[in-house]
C-alpha positions in Angstrom: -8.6 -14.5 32.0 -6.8 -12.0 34.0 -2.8 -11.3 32.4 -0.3 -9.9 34.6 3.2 -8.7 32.4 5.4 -7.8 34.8 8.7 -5.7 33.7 11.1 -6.4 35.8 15.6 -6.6 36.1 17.4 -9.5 38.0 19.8 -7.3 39.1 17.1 -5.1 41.3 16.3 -5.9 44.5 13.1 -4.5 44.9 11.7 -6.7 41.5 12.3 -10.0 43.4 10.8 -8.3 46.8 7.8 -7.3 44.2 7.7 -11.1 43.1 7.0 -12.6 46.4 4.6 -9.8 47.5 2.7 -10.2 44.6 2.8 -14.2 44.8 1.7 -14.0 48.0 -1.5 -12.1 46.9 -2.0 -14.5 43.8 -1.8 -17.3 46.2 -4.6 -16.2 48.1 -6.7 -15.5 45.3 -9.4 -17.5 44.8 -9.7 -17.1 40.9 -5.4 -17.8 40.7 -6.3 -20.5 37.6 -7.7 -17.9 36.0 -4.4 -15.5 36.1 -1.9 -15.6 33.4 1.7 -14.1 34.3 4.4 -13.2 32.2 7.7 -11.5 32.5 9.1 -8.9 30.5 12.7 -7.3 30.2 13.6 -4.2 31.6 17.7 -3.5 32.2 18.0 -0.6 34.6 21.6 -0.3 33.0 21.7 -1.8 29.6 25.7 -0.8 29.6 26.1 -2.4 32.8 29.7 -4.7 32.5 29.4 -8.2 32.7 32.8 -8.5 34.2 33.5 -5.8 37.0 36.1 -5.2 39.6 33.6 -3.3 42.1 31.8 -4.3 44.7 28.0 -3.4 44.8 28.0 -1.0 47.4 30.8 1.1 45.7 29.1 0.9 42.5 25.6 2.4 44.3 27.9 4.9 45.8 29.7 5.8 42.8 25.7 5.5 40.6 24.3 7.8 43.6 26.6 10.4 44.4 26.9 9.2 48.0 29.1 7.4 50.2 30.2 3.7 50.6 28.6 3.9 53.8 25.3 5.0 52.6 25.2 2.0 50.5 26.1 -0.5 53.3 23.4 0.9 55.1 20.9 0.9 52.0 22.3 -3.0 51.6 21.3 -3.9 55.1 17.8 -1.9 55.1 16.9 -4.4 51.8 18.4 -7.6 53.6 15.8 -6.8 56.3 13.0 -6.5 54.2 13.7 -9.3 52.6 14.0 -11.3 55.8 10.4 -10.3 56.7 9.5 -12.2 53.5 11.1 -14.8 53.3 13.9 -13.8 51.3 17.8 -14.0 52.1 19.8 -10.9 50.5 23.6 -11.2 50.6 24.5 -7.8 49.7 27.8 -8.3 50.3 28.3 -11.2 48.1 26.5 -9.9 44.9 28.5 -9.6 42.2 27.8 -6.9 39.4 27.3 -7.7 36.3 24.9 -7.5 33.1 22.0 -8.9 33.1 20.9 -9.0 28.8 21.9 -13.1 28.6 19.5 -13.7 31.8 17.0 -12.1 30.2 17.3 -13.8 27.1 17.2 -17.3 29.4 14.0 -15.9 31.0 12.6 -15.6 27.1 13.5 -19.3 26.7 12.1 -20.2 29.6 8.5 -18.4 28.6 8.4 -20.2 25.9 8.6 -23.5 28.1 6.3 -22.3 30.2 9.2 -21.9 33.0 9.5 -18.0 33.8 8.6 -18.2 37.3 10.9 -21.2 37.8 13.8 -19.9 36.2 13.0 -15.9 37.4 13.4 -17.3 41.1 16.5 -19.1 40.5 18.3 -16.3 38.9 17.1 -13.8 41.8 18.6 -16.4 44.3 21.5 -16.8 42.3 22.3 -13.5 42.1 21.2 -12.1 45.8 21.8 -14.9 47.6 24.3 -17.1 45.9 26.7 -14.6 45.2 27.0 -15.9 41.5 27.8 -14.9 38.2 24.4 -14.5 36.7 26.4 -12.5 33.6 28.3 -15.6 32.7 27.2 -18.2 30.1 28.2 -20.7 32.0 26.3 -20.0 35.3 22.9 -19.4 33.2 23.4 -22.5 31.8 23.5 -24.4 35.4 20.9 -22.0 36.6 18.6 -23.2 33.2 18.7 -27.3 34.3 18.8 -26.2 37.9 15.2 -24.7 37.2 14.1 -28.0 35.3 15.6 -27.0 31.6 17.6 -28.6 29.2 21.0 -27.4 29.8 22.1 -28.1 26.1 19.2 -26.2 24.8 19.9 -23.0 26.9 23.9 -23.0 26.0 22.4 -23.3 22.3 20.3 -20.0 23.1 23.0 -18.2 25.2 25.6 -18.8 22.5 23.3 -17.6 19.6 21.7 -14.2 19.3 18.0 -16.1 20.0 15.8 -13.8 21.9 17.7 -10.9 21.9 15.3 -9.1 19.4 12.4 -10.5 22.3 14.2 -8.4 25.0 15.0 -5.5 22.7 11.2 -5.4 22.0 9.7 -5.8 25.9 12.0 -2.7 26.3 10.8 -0.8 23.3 7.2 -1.7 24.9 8.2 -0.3 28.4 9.0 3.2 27.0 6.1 3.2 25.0 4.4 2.7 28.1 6.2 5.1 29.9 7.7 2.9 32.1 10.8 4.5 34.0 11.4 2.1 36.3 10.9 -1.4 37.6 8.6 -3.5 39.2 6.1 -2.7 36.6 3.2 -4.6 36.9 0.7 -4.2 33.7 -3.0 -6.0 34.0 -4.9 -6.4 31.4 -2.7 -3.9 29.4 -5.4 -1.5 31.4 -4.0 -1.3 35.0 -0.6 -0.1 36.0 0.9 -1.1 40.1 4.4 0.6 40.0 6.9 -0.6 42.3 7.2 -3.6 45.2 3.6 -2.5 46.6 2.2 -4.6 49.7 0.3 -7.6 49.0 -3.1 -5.8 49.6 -2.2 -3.8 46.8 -2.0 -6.9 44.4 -4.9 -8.6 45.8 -7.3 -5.5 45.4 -6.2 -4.9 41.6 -6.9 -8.7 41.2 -10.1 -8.1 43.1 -11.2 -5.4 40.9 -10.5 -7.0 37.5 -12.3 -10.3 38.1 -15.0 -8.5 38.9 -15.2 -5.9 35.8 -18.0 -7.0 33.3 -16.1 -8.5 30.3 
């Protein structure tokens, strides 16, 4: 068996680019059965607001040190990435927010066996929806949207369940020296940093189904 942990934020563009690159590698592999995947927590800005009267570009500027314009043009360099993947970014109608509850919905969903489900709902929620991913009561849709009991994810996001889960995946990530996300950990051996092409993915893969056991 071949585990993938992946440590990865909903609110960054380049984790759900890093999804669908690396899907697209695990669906080509022959031994894919053979290839468990989980997702872990990482909040680039754990103080991030959930309620915030900014737009995304002036809060890159204003993160950055550079211009409103610089972000528009960051914005429209990741909308055409996406594009050549499938993806459809709406930089313009993201709206910032926190993303600790969503992360605590993705530990619910692990548990289900849901993550991948429920991680691509909340990345199209967020980047192409232009919704509240921060709010309760968005997560809550998003959770039966993605095949969930809506009544059992309002019990989780109005409880403290699973916040000790993300506290510890974060804990884990600076142990591993994680700075940043897409993290992809195989094995707990092999470390692909950032949204790497596809060939990337498919060689690690390659390499470890092939290593004597």
């Amino acid at each position: 068996m071949i585990t993938v942990e992946i440590w990865s934020d909903i609110l960054c563009p380049f984790c759900y680019i890093g999804k669908r690159r690396f899907q697209t590698a695990l669906a080509a592999f022959p031994q894919r059965d053979q290839v468990e995947v989980t997702w872990r927590s990482f909040e680039l800005d754990p103080n991030a607001k959930r309620d915030n009267n900014i737009s995304i570009h002036e809060l890159l500027a204003k993160k950055y040190g550079r211009t409103v314009e610089w972000a528009r043009e960051s914005s429209a360099n990741l909308e055409a990435q996406g594009a050549q993947l499938g993806l459809t970014f709406h930089m313009d109608q993201i709206i910032p927010t926190n993303s600790f509850h969503a992360h605590r919905l993705l530990h619910l969903a692990g548990s289900l066996g849901q993550q991948d489900a429920v991680s691509e709902k909340l990345f199209a929620a967020y980047f192409t929806e232009g919704r509240p991913i921060g709010q309760i009561e968005t997560l809550v849709a998003i959770a039966g949207e993605a095949g969930l009991d809506p009544a059992r994810a309002r019990t989780v996001l109005e409880s403290t369940e699973y916040s000790d889960a993300v506290r510890r995946d974060e804990e884990e990530a600076q142990s591993f020296g994680l700075t940043g996300v897409p993290a992809f950990v195989f094995n707990r051996k092999y470390l692909i940093s950032g949204a790497q092409p596809s060939e990337v993915f498919a060689q690690a893969l390659e390499k470890l189904v092939n290593e004597p056991a």
